[in-house]
C-alpha positions in Angstrom: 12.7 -52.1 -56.0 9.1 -50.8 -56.0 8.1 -53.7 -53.6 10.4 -52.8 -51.4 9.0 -48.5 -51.2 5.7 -50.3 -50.9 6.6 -52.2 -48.1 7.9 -48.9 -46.4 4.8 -46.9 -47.2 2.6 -49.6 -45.7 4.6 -50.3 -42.8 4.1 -46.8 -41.8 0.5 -46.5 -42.6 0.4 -49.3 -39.9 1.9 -47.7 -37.0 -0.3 -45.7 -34.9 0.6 -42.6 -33.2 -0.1 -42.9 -29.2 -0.6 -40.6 -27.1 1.2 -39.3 -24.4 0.4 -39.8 -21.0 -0.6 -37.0 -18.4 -0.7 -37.4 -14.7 -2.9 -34.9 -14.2 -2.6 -34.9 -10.6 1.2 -34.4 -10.3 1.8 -30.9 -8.9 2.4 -28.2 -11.4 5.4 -26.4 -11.0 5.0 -23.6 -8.9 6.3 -19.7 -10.4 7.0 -17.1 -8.0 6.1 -13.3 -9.6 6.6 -10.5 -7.6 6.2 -6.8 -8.3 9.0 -5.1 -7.9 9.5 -1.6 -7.7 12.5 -0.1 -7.9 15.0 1.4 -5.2 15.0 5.2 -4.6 18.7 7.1 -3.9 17.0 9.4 -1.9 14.1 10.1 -0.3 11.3 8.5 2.0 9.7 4.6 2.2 6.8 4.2 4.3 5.6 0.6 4.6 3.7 -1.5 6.6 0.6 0.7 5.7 -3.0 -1.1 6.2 -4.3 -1.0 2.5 -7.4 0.7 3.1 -5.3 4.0 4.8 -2.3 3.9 1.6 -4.3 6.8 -0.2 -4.8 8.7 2.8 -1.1 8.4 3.4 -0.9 9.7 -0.3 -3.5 12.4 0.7 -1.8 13.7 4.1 1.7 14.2 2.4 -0.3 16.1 -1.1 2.0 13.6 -3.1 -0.5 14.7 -6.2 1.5 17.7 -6.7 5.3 16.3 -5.6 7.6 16.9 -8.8 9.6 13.7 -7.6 9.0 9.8 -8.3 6.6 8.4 -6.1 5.7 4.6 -6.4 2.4 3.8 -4.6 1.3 -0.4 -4.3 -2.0 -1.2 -2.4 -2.6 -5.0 -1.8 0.7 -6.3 -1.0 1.2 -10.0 0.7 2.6 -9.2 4.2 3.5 -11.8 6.3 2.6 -9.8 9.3 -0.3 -8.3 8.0 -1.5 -10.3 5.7 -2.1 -7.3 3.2 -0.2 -3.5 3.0 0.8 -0.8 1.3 3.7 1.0 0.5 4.7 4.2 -0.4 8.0 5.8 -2.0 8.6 9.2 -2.3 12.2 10.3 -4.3 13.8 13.7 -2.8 11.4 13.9 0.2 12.0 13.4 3.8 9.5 13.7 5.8 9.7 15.9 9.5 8.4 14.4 12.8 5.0 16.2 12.3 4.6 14.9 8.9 5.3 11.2 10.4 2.7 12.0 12.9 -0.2 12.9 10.7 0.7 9.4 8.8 0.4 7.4 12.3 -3.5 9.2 12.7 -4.5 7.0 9.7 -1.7 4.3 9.8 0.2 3.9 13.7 1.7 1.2 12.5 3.2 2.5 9.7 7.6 2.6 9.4 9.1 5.4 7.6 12.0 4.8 6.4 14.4 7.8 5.4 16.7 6.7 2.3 20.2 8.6 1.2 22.2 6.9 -1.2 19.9 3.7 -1.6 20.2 2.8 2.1 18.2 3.3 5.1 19.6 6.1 7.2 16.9 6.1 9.9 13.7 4.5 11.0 11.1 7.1 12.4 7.8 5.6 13.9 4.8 7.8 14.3 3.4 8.7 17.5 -0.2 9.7 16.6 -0.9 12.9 18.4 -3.2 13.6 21.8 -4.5 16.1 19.9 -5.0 16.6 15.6 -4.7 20.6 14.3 -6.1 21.0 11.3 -5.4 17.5 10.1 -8.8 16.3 9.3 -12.2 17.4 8.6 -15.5 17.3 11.1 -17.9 14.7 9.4 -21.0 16.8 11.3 -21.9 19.0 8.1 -23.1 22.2 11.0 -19.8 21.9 12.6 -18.6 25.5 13.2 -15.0 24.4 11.0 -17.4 23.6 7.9 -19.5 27.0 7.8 -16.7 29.4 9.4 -12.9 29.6 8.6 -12.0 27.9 11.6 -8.9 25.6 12.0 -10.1 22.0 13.4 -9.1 20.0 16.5 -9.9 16.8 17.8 -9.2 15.1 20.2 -7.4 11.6 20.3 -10.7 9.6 22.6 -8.8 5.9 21.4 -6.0 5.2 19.2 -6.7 1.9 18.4 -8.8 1.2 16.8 -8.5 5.4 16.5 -11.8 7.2 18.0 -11.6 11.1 17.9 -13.3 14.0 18.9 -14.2 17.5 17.6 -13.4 20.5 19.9 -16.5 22.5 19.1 -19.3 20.3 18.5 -18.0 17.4 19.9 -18.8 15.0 17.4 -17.0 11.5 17.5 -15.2 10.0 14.8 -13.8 6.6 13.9 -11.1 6.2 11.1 -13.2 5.1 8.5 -15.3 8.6 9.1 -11.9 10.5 8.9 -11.9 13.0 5.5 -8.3 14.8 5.0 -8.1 18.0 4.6 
């Protein structure tokens, strides 16, 4: 009997553990992750927003002090624009003028008015011949930034956007453009 649990012990001591082979260059599987946000019952989407304008959007509407839920996402993968951003504001719809202001920083922006989770109606902004009181002259001794005078520009270009002040007829582009 002991020969035979000697037998076994060195049997095992013989065998030698190989290792598994890799192909290291078989494609990995691939995981799709995407950020989801979720649905609003009510309330605006805007999308299709050029990611360097999706804060001004934020600015424009003052959705700092809005008391509803409001998703914001920057960087998005867009087929047709390679990146976006998107906006969602709960228990807000936004008026004509409102979508307006939006299409000075973003025209190709699609708001989207939500009741009961679905769209009810598509508005596209028509950005305006001329901007009240919209945005701020970048020319520091601009009569609007010493005096309490409303601005106004006028719309030179829309795109790419080129604007210019009423009253000291200083040109803008959309990367000079401040919200007020």
């Amino acid at each position: 009997m002991p020969k035979t649990k000697k037998s076994r012990k060195s049997r095992r001591s013989r065998e030698k553990i190989k290792p598994k082979k890799v192909n290291l260059s078989a494609p990995k599987e691939e995981v799709k992750r995407e950020l989801k946000i979720s649905a609003i019952e009510e309330g605006t989407v805007i999308d299709h927003i050029p990611t360097d304008a999706t804060f001004k959007v934020a600015e424009i509407l003052d959705l700092e002090n809005h008391q509803g839920v409001v998703s914001i996402a920057t960087n998005l993968t867009s087929k047709s624009m390679g990146k976006k951003g998107i906006i969602k504001v709960g228990g807000k719809s936004l008026t004509q003028s409102e979508v307006n202001k939006i299409a000075i920083v973003a025209p190709d922006a699609t708001v989207n008015i939500i009741k009961n989770y679905d769209v009810k109606d598509k508005i596209k902004g028509i950005t305006p011949e001329v901007i009240d009181n919209v945005v701020k002259c970048s020319n520091p001794v601009c009569i609007t930034n010493n005096e309490q005078v409303i601005t106004k520009f006028y719309v030179m270009k829309k795109d790419p956007l080129k604007i210019k002040c009423h009253y000291c007829e200083r040109s803008m582009g959309k990367e000079d453009i401040e919200i007020i």
